[in-house]
C-alpha positions in Angstrom: 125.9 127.0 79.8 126.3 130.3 78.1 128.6 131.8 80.9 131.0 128.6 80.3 131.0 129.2 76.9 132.2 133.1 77.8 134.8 132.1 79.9 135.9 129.2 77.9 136.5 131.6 75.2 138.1 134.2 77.4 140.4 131.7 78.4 144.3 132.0 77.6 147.2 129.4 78.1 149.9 132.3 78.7 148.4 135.5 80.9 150.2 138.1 78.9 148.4 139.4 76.2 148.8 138.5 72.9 151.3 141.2 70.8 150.1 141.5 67.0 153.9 142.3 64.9 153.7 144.0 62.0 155.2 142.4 59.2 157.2 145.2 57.0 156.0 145.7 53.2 159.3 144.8 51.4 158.9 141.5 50.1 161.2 138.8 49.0 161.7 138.6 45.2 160.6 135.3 44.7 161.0 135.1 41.3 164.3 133.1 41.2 162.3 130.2 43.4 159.9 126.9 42.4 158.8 124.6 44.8 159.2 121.1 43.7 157.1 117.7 45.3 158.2 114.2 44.3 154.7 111.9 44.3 156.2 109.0 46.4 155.3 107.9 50.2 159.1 106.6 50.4 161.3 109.2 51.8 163.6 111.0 49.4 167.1 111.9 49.6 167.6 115.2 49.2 171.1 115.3 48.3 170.7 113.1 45.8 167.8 114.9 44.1 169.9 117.7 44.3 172.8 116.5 42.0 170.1 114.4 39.7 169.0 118.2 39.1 171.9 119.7 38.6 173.0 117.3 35.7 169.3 116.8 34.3 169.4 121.1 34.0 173.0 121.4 33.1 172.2 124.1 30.6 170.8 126.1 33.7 173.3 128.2 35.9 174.1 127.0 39.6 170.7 127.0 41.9 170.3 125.6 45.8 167.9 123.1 46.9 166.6 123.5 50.8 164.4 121.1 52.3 161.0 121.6 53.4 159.7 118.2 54.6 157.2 115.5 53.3 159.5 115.3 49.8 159.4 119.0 49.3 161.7 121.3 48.3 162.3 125.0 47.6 164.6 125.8 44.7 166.1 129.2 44.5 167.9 129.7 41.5 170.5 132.6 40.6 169.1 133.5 36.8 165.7 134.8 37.0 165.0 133.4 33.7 165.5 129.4 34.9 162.6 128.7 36.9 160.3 129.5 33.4 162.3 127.7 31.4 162.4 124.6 33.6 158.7 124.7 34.2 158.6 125.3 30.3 160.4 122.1 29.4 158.9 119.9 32.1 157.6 117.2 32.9 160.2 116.1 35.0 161.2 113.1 37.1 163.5 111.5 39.8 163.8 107.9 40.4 160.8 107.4 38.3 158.6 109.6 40.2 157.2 112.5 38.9 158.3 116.0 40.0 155.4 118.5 40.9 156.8 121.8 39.9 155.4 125.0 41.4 156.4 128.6 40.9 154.7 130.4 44.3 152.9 133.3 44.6 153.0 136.7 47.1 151.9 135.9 50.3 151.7 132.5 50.2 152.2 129.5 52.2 154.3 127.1 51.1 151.9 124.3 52.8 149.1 125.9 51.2 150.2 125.0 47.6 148.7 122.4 46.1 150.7 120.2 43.6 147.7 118.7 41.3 148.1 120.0 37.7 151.4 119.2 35.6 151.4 120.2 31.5 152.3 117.3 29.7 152.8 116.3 25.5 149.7 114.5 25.1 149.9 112.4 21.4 146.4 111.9 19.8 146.2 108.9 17.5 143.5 107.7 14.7 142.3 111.1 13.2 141.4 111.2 9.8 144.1 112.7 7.7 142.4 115.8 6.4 140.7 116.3 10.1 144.2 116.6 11.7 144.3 120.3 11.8 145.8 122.7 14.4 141.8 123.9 15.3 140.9 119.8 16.0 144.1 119.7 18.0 142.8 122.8 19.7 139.3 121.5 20.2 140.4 118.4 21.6 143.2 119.7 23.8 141.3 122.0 25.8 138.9 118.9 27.0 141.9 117.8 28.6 142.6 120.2 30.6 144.1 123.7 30.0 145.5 124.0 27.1 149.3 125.2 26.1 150.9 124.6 22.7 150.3 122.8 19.6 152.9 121.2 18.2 152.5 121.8 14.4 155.5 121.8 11.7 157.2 125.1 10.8 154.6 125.5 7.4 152.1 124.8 10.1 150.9 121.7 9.3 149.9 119.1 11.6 150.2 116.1 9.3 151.8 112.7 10.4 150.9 109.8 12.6 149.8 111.9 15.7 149.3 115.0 16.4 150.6 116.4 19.9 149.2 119.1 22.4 151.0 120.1 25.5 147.9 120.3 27.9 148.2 121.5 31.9 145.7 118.1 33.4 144.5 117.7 36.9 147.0 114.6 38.1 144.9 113.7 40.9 142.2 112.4 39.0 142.7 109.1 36.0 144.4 109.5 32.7 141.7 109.3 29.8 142.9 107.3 27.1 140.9 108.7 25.0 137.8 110.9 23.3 134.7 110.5 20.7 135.0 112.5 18.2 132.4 113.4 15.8 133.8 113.0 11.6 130.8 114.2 9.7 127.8 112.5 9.3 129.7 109.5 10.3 129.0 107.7 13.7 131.1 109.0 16.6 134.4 107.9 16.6 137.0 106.8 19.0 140.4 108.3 18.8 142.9 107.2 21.2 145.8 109.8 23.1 
């Protein structure tokens, strides 16, 4: 059994040996590019994301949009500066799908990325009025998911009906709708987002 094993292993579909290529060290700047995924199982027209993009970023200078399969797409942008800003003012959507953007690293695969976190504005309702404070927000933000920004008022305050957080959350796994919270030596209470 062993020697089929050996020669099982030894075996090769093309005789000629296999050449390894060196790859050279320059490496494409990829910091014009994000790669976007719309969360649908319909098939998406390309060309028509394309110019939904171009007038939803008019503010952004001229970029390309190239297909890579299963409703994903490389964008490669002209100002360095866009693909930040995009990702900065995101979420974003296209026929009511959400867009997964992703800004990819060196040496990676573009089927290797994995499109499961998006940063969203996340409101949170029924605090008490002299608990909504930027370190609440905080504390309750970051059980979320990662947390990004609080949005407070330029004397920062965070008085008003809600307060908002932009938190990065896992999409792949169900929106919370909301936390217990503890308000002094009251009982827990509920405080919806």
């Amino acid at each position: 059994m062993d020697d089929i094993t050996g020669r099982w292993a030894s075996l090769s579909i093309n005789s000629t040996k296999q050449k390894l290529v060196n790859l050279t060290p320059e490496i494409e700047n990829n910091n014009r590019t994000l790669v976007a995924k719309l969360f649908t199982k319909r098939r998406v027209n390309i060309e028509a994301l394309s110019r939904t993009l171009q007038s939803m970023w008019r503010s952004v200078q001229n970029f390309k949009v190239r297909d890579l399969g299963a409703n994903t797409v490389l964008i490669l942008f002209k100002n360095k500066a866009d693909p930040s800003k995009i990702l900065a003012q995101g979420p974003w959507s296209f026929d009511n799908y959400l867009i997964g953007l992703y800004k990819p690293k060196e040496e990676e695969l573009v089927d290797d990325t994995t499109f499961t976190k998006a940063s969203f504005w996340i409101q949170i309702h029924d605090l008490p009025l002299w608990r909504k404070n930027r370190a609440n927000a905080e504390a309750i933000g970051t059980t979320l998911g990662t947390l990004e920004q609080v949005d407070i008022s330029s004397t920062g305050e965070c008085q008003g009906r809600y307060i908002r957080v932009r938190v990065n959350i896992d999409i792949s796994k169900p929106l919370c709708r909301g936390r217990f919270v503890n308000v002094g030596d009251l009982d827990p209470q509920w405080i919806s987002l």
